[in-house]
C-alpha positions as CSV (number, residue, x, y, z in Angstrom):
1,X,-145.2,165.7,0.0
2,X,-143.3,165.0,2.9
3,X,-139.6,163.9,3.0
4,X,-138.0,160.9,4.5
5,X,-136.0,161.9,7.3
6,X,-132.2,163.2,6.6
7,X,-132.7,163.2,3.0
8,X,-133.9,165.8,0.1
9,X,-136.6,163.1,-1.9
10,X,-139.5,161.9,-0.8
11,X,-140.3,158.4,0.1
12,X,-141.1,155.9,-2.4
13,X,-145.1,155.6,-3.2
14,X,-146.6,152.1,-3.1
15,X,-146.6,151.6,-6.4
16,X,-149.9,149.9,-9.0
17,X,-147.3,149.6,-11.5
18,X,-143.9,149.0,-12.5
19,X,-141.3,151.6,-10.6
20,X,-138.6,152.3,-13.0
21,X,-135.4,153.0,-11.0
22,X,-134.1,156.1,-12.8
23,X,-130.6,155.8,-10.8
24,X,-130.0,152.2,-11.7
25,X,-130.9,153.3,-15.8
26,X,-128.6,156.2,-15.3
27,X,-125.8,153.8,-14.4
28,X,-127.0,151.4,-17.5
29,X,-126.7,154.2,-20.1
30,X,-130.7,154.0,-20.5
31,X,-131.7,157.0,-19.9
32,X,-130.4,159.1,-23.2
33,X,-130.4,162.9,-22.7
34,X,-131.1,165.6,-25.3
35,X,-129.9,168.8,-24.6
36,X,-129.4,168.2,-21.0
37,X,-127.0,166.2,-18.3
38,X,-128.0,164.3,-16.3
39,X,-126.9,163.5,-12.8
40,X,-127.5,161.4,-9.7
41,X,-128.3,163.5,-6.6
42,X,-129.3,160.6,-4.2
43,X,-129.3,156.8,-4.8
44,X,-133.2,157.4,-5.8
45,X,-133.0,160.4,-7.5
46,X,-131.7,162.1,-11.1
47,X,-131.1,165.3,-11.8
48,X,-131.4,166.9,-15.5
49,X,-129.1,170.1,-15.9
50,X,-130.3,174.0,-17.2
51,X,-129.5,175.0,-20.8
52,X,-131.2,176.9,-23.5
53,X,-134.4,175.2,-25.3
54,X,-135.8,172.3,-24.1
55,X,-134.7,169.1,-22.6
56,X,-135.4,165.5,-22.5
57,X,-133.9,163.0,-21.0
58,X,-135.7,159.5,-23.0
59,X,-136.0,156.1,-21.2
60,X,-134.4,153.8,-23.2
61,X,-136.4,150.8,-24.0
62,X,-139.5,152.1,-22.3
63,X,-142.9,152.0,-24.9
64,X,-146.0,153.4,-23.6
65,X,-149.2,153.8,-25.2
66,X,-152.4,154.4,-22.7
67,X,-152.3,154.2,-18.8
68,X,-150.7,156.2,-16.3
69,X,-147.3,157.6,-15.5
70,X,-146.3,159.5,-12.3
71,X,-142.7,160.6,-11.1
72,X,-141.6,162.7,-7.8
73,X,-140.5,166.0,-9.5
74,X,-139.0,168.9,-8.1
75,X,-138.1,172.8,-9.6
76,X,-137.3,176.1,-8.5
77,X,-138.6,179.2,-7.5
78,X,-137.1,181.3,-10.0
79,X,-139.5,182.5,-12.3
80,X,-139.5,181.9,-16.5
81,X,-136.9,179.7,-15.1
82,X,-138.8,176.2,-13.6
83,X,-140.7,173.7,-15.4
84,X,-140.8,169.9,-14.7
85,X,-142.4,167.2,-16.1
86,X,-143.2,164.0,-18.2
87,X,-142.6,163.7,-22.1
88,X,-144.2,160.5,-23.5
89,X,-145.1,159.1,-27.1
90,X,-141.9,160.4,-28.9
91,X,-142.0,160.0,-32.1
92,X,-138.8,161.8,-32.5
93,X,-136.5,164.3,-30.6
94,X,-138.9,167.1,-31.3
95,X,-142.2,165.3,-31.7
96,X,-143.9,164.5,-28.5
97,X,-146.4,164.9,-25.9
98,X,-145.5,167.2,-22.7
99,X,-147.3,167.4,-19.3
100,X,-145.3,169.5,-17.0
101,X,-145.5,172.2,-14.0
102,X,-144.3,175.7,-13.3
103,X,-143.8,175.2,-9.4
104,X,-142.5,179.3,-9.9
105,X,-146.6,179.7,-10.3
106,X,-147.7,177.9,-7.2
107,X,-148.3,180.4,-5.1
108,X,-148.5,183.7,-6.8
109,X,-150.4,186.4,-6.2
110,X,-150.9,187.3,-10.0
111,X,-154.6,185.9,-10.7
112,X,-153.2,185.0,-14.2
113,X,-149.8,183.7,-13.5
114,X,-151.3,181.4,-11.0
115,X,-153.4,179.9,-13.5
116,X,-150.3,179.0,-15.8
117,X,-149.3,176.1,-13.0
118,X,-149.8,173.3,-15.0
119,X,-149.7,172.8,-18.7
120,X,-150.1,170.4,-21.4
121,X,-148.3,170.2,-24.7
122,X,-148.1,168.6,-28.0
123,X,-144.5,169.8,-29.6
124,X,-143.7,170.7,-32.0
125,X,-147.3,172.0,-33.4
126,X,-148.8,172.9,-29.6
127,X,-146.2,174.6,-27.7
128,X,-147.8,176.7,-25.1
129,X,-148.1,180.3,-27.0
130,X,-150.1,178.9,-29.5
131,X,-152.1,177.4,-27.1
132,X,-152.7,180.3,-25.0
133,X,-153.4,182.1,-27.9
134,X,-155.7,180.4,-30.0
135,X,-157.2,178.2,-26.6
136,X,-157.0,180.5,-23.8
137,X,-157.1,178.3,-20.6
138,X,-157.7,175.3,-22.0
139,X,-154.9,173.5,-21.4
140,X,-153.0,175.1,-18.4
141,X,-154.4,175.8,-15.1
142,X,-153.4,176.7,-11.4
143,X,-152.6,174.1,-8.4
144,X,-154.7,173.1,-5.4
145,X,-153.5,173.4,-1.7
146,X,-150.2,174.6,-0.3
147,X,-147.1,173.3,-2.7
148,X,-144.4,175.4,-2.7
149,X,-142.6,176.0,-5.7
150,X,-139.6,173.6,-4.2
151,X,-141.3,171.3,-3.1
152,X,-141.2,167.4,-4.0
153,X,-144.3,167.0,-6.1
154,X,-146.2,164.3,-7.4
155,X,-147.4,164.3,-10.4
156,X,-149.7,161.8,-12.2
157,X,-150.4,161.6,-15.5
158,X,-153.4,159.4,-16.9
159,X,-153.5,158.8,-20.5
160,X,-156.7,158.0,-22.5
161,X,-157.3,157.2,-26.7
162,X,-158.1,161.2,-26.6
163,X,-158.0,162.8,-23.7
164,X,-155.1,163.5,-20.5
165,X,-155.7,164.2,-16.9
166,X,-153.1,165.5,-14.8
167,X,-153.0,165.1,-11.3
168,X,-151.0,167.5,-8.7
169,X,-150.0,166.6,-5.5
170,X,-152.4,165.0,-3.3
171,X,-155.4,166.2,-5.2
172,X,-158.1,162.8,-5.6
173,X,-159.8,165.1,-8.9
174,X,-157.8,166.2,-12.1
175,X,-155.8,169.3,-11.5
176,X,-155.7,169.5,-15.7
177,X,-158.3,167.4,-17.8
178,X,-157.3,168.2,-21.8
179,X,-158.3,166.2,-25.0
180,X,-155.5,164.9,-26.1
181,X,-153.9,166.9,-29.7
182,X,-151.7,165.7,-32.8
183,X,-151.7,161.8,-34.0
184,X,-149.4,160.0,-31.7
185,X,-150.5,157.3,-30.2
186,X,-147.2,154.9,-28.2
187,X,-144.0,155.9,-28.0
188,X,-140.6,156.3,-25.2
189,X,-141.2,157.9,-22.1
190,X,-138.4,160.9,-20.6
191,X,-137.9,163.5,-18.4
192,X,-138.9,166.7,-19.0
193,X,-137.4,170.4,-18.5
194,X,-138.1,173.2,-20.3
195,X,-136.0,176.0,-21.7
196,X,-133.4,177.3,-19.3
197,X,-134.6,174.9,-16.3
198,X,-133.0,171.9,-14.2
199,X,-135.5,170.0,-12.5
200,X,-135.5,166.5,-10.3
201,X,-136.5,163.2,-10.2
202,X,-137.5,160.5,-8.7
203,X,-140.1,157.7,-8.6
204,X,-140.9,157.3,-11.8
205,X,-144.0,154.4,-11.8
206,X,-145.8,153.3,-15.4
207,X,-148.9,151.7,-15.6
208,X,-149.4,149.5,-17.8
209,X,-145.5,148.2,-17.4
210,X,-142.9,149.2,-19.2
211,X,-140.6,147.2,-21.1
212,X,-136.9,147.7,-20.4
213,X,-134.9,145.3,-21.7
């Protein structure tokens, strides 16, 4: 995704739904961090700090059951050390659903690693391992087209009664299309990073809105 001129996010998409302005909920004290900072990098844009374990930064207010949510997210190259995405239907710190990316993955020449781009999650029965042990492939798989691992990326995220599909980039067909596991059906939405990653934000748009009061 290209870059506006002179600065590191990308433009704003046209958005279907309602664009939440992470910046201006930073500067409300709604977006409510667990086991993470958070920072503005850019009047659009939030950044979520590295730390052990998992981290979540939850939108205050927000309730989401079906539709779609997409955000402008951005990770690293470092490997075992990357992964960005969307958490959604919390029903508490540690009981949620997880889409996110490992941009380290993008590219690489490893036939195996490649295929662990994208990955979907229910914690905290369905954490990856599991899942790539007792459903091999199922419910990660590699990227189409050229992203590099620090690139701005889109990612979309439409949720059904059952099932998920994840959308990468530019790509007009599911990059990730998983039935949907565990028993949680509406809930906040947050940022997501996983364990020893940072990762940015920006353009976060939900369909059907979002309620922030």
């Amino acid at each position: 995704m290209a870059c506006a001129p002179g600065v590191g996010v990308p433009p704003p998409a046209a958005p279907a739904g309602r664009t939440v302005d992470l910046v201006q909920a930073l500067t409300a004290n709604k977006l409510r961090p667990v086991n993470r900072k958070v920072a503005s990098i850019h009047p659009t844009a939030i950044r979520l700090s590295p730390a052990s374990g998992n981290g979540v930064a939850w939108i205050d207010g927000t309730d989401f059951s079906t539709g779609t949510i997409e955000v402008d997210a951005r990770g690293r190259s470092a490997a075992q050390l990357s992964y960005v995405g969307l958490a959604f239907h919390r029903k508490d710190d540690d009981t949620y659903e997880a889409v996110y990316l490992r941009p380290f993955n993008f590219q690489s020449s490893d036939p195996e690693r490649k295929q662990h781009a994208v990955q979907y999650i229910q914690l905290p029965e369905h954490d990856y391992d599991n899942l790539r042990r007792d459903f091999p492939e199922e419910f990660e798989n590699p990227i189409d087209g050229p992203i590099a691992a620090t690139d701005w990326v889109r990612l979309r995220v439409v949720v059904g009664a059952g099932s998920a599909q994840i959308y990468v980039g530019a790509a007009g067909t599911p990059t990730l299309d998983v039935r949907r596991l565990g028993r949680l059906y509406g809930g906040q939405i947050g940022l997501w990073v996983g364990n020893g990653s940072d990762g940015d934000f920006a353009n976060l748009v939900v369909t059907p809105a979002v309620t922030i009061p």
